[in-house]
PASEBA-1860 file (N, C-alpha, C; in nm, 3 decimals):
! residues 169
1> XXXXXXXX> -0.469/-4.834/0.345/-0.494/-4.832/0.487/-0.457/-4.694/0.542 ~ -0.551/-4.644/0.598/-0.528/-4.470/0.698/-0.501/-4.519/0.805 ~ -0.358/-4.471/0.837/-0.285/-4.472/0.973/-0.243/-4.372/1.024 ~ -0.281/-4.306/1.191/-0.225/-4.218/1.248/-0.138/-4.290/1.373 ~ -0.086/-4.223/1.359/0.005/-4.270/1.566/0.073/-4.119/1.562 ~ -0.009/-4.054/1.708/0.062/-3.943/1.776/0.090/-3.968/1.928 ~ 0.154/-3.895/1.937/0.185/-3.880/2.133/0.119/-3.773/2.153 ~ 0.004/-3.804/2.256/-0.080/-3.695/2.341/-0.022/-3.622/2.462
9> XXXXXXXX> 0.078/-3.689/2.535/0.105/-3.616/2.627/0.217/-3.723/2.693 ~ 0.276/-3.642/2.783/0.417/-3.726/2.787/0.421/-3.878/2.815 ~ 0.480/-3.992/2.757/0.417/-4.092/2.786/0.304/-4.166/2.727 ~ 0.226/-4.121/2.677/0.068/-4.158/2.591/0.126/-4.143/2.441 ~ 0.082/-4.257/2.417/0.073/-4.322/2.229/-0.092/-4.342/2.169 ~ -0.117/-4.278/2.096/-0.189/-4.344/2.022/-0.175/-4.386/1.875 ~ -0.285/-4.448/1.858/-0.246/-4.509/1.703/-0.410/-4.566/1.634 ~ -0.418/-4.498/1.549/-0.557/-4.516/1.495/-0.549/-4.572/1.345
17> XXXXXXXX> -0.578/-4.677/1.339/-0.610/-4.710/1.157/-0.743/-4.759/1.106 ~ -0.770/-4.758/0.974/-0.867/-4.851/0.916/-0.842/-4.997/0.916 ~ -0.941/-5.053/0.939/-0.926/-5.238/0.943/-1.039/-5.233/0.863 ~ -1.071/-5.384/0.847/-1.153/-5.474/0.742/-1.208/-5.522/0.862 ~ -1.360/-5.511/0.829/-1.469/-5.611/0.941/-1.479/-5.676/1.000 ~ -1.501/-5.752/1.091/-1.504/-5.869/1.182/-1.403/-5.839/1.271 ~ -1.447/-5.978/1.361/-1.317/-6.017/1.496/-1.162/-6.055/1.436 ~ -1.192/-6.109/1.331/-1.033/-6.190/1.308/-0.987/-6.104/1.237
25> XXXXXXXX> -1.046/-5.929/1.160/-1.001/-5.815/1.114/-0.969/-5.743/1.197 ~ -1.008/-5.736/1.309/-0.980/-5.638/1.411/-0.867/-5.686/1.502 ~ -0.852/-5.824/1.550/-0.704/-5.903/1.576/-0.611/-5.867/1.517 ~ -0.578/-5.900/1.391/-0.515/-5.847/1.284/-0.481/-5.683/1.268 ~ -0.572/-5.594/1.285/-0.512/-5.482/1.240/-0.461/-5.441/1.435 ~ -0.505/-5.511/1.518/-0.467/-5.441/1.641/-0.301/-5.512/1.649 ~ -0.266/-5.637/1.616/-0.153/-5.650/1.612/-0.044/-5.611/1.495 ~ -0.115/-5.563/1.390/-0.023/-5.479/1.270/0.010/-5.305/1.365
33> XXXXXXXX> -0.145/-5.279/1.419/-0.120/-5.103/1.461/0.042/-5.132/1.590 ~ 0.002/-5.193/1.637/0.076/-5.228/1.759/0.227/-5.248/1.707 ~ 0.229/-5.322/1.622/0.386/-5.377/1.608/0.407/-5.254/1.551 ~ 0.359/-5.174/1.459/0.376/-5.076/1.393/0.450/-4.937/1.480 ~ 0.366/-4.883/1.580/0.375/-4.837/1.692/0.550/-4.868/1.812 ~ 0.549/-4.964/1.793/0.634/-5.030/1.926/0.731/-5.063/1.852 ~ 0.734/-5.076/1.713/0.852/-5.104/1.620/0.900/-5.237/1.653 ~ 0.836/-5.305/1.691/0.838/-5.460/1.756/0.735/-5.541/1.723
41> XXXXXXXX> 0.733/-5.714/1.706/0.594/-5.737/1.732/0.587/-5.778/1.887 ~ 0.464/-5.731/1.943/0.404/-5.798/2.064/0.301/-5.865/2.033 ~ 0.295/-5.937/2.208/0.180/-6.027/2.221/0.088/-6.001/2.279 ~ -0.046/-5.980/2.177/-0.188/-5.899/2.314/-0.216/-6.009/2.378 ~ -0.255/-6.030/2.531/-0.296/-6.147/2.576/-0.398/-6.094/2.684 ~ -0.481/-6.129/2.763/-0.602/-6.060/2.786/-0.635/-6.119/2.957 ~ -0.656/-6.069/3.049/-0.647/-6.080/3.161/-0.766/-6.154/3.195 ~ -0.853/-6.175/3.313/-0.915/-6.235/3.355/-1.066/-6.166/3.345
49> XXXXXXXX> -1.075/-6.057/3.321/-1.178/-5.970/3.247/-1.216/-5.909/3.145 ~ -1.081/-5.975/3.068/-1.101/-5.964/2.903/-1.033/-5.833/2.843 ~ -0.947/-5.772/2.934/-0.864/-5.646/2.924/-0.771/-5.654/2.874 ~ -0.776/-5.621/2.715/-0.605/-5.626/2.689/-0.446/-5.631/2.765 ~ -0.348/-5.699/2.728/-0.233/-5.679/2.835/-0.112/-5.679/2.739 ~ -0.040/-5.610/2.713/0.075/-5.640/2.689/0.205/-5.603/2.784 ~ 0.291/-5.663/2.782/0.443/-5.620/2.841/0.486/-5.498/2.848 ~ 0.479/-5.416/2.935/0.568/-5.322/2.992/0.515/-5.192/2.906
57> XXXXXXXX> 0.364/-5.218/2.903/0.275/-5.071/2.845/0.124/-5.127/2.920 ~ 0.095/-5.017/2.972/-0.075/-5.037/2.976/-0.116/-4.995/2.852 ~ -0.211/-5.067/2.799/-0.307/-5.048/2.676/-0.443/-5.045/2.704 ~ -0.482/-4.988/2.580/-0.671/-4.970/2.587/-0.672/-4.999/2.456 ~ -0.787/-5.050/2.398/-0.810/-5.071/2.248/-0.981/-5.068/2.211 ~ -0.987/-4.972/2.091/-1.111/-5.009/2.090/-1.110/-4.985/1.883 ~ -1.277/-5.024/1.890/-1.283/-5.075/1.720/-1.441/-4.991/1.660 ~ -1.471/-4.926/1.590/-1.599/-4.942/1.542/-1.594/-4.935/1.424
65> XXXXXXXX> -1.659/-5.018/1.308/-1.729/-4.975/1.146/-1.607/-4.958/1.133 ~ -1.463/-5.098/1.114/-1.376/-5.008/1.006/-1.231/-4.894/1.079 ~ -1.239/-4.911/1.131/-1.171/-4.819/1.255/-1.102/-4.894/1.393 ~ -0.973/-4.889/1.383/-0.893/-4.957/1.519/-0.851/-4.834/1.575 ~ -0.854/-4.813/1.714/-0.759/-4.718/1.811/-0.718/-4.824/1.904 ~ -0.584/-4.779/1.971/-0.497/-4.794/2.051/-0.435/-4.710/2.109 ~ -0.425/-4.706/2.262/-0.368/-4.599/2.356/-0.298/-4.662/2.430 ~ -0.161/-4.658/2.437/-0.097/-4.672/2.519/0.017/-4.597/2.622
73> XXXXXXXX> 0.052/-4.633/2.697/0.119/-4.546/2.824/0.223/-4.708/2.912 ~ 0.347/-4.644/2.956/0.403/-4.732/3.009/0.412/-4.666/3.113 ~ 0.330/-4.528/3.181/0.371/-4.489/3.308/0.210/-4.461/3.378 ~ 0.104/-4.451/3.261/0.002/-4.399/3.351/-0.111/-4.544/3.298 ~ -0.222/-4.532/3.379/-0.317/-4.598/3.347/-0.391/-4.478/3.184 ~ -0.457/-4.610/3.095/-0.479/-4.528/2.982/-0.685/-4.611/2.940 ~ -0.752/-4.554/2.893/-0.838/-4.593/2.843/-0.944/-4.501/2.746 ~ -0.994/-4.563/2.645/-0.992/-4.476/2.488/-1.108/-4.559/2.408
81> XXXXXXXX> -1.211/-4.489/2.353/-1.347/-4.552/2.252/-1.334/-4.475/2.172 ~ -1.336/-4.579/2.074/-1.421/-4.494/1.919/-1.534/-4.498/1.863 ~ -1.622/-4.441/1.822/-1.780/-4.480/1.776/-1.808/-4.409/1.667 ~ -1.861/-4.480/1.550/-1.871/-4.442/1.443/-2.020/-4.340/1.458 ~ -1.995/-4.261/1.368/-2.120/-4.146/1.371/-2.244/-4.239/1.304 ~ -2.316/-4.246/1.441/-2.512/-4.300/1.381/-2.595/-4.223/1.464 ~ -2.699/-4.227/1.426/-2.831/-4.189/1.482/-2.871/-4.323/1.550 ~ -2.817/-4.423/1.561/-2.885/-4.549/1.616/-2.865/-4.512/1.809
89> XXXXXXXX> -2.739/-4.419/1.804/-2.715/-4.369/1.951/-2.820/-4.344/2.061 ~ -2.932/-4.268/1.958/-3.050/-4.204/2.011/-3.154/-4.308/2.070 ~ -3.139/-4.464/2.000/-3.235/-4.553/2.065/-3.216/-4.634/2.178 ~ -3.033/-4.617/2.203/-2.976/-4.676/2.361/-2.981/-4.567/2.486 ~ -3.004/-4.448/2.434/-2.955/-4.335/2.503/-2.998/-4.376/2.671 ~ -3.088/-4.396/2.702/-3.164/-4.435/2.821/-3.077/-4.497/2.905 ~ -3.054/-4.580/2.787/-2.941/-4.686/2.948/-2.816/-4.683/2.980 ~ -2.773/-4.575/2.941/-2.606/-4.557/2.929/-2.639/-4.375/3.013
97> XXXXXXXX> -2.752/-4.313/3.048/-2.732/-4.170/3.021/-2.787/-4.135/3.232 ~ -2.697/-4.086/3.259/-2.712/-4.096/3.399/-2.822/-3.984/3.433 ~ -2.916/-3.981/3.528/-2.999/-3.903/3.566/-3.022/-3.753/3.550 ~ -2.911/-3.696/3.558/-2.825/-3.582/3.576/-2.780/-3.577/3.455 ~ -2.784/-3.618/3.360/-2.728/-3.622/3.218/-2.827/-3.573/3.130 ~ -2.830/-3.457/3.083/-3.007/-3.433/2.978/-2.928/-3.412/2.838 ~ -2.809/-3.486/2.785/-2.816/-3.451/2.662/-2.890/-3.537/2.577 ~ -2.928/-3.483/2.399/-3.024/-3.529/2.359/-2.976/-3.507/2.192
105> XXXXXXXX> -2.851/-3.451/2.166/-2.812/-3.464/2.049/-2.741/-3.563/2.028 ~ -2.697/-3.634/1.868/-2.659/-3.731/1.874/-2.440/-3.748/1.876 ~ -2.448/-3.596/1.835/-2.314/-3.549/1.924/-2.272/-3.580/2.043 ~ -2.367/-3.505/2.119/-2.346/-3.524/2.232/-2.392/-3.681/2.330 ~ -2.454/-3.713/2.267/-2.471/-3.867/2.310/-2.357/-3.924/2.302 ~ -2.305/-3.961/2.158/-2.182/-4.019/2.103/-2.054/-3.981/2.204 ~ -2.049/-3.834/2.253/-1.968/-3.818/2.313/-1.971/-3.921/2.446 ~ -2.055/-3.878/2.499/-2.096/-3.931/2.645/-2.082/-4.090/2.672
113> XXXXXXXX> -2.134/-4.124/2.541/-2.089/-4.278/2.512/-1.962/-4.335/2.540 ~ -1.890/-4.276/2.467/-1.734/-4.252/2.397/-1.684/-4.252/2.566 ~ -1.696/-4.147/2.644/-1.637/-4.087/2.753/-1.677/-4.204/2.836 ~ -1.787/-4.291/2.850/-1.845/-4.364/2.983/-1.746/-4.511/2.942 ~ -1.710/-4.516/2.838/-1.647/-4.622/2.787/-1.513/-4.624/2.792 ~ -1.474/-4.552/2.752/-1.312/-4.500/2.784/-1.249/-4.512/2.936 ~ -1.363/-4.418/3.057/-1.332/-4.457/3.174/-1.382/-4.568/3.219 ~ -1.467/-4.657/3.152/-1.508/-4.788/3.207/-1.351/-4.872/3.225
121> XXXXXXXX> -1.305/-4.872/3.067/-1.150/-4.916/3.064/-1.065/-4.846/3.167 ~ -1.080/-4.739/3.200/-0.934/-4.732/3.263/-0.958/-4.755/3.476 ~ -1.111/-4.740/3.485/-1.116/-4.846/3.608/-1.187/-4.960/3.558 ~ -1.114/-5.052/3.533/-1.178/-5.172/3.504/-1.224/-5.286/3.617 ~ -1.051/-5.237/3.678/-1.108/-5.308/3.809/-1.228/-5.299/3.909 ~ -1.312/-5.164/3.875/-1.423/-5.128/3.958/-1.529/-5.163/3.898 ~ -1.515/-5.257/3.773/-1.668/-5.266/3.730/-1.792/-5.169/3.647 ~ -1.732/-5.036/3.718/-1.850/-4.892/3.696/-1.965/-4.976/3.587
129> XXXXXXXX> -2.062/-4.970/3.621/-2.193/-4.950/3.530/-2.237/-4.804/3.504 ~ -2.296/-4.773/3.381/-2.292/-4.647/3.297/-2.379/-4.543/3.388 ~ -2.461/-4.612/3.569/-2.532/-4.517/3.629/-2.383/-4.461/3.744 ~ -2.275/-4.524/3.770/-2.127/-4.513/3.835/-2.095/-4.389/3.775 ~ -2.078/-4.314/3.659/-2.060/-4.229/3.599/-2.135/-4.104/3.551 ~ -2.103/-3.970/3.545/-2.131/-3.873/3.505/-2.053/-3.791/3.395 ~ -2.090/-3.777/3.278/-1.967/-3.684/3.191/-2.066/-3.535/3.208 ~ -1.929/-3.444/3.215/-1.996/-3.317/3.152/-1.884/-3.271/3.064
137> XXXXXXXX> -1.952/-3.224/2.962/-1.876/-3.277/2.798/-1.828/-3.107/2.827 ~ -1.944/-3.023/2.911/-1.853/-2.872/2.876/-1.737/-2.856/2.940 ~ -1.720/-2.944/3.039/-1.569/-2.913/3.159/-1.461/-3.007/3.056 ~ -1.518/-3.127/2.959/-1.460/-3.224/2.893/-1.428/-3.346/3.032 ~ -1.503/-3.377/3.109/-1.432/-3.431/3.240/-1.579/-3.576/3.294 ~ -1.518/-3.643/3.312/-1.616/-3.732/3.356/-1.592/-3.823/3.522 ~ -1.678/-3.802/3.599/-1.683/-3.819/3.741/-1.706/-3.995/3.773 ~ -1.673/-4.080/3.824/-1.619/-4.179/3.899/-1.719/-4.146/4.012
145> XXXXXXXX> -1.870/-4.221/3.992/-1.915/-4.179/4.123/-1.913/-4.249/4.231 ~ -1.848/-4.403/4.201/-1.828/-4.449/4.325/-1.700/-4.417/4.417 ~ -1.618/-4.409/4.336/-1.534/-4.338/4.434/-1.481/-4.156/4.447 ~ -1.555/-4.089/4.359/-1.602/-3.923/4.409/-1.425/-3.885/4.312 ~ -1.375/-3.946/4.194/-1.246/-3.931/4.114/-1.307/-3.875/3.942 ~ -1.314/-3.739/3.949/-1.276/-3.686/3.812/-1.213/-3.676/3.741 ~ -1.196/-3.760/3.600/-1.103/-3.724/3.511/-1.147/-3.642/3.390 ~ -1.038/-3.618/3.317/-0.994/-3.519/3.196/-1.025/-3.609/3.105
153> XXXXXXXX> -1.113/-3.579/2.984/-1.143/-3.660/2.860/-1.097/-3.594/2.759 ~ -1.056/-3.653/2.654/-0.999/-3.549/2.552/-1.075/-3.635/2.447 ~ -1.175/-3.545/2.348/-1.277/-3.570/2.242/-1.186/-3.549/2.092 ~ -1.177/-3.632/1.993/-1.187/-3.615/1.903/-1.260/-3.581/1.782 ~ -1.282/-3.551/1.735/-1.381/-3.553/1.612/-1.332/-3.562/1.468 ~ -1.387/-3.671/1.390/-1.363/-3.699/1.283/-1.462/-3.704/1.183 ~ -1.456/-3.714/1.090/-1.554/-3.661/0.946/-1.648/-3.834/0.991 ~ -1.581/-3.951/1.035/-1.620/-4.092/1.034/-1.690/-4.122/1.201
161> XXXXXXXX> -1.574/-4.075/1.284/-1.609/-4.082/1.396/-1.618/-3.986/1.523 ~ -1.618/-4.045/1.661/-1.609/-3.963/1.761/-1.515/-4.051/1.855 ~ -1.388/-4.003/1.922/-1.313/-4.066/1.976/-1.287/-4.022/2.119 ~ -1.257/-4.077/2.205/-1.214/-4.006/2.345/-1.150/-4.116/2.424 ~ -1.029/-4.036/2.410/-0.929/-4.065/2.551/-0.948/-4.020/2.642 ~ -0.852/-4.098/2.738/-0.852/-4.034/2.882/-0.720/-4.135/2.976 ~ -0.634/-4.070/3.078/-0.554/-4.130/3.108/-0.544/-4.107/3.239 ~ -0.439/-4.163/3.349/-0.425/-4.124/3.484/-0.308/-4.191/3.540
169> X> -0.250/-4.175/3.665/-0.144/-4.210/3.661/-0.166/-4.311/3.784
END
């Protein structure tokens, strides 16, 4: 099993491993990364919109092909996607890619993906649909257009995937 857990910035945890397929693999490795992390076990339990929750940390969690991340923060709001590298990106691009958005590589798709998803999690409470949002991947920053709030995305890149956090307080 490949396991990372670093601190991004004061307060922010992450923790990235390999899991085994499915829902009841991805349960499993999110409560192994977690206890692992927190040096405790906790209990994920999931709010009324299906948002992860644990005790006395905001969390974000996400999974693709094989791959668990986890971001957590006990002082700021946190939210974080991972997406495995495909070309299949190129056949959703349309409905996720805001007007004002002309990218067309599958980099940069993946990114944009990654980024509209990440801040979907961290206003959850607002709902955003993927036309609510704007990324521009060169500032690294993605815009909140219903309420006119830019945040800071931070992109990973991996030989497997494409990852992006993002946090706020």
């Amino acid at each position: 099993m490949e396991r990372s857990i670093k601190n991004l910035a004061k307060d922010v945890i992450l923790g990235v491993q390999t899991i085994g397929l499915g829902r009841q693999e991805e349960r499993k490795g999110a409560n192994e990364l977690l206890s692992k992390i927190l040096e405790k076990e906790v209990k994920i339990t999931h709010d009324e919109n299906g948002k992860p929750v644990i005790q006395d940390y905001n969390i974000s969690i996400s999974h693709s092909k094989g791959y668990l991340a986890i971001l957590l923060s006990k002082a700021l709001r946190v939210g974080i996607d991972i997406e495995y590298w495909s070309e299949r990106i190129q056949k959703i691009a349309k409905r996720f890619l805001h007007k004002d958005e002309n990218y067309t590589t599958t980099e940069d798709l993946l990114i944009t993906w990654c980024a509209k998803e990440a801040v979907y999690k961290l206003f959850s409470e607002e709902h955003l649909g993927y036309q609510d949002m704007k990324v521009d991947i060169e500032r690294q920053e993605v815009t909140n257009l219903k309420n006119n709030i830019s945040v800071k995305i931070n992109i990973t890149f991996h030989k497997d995937y494409i990852m992006v956090t993002t946090w706020l307080p």
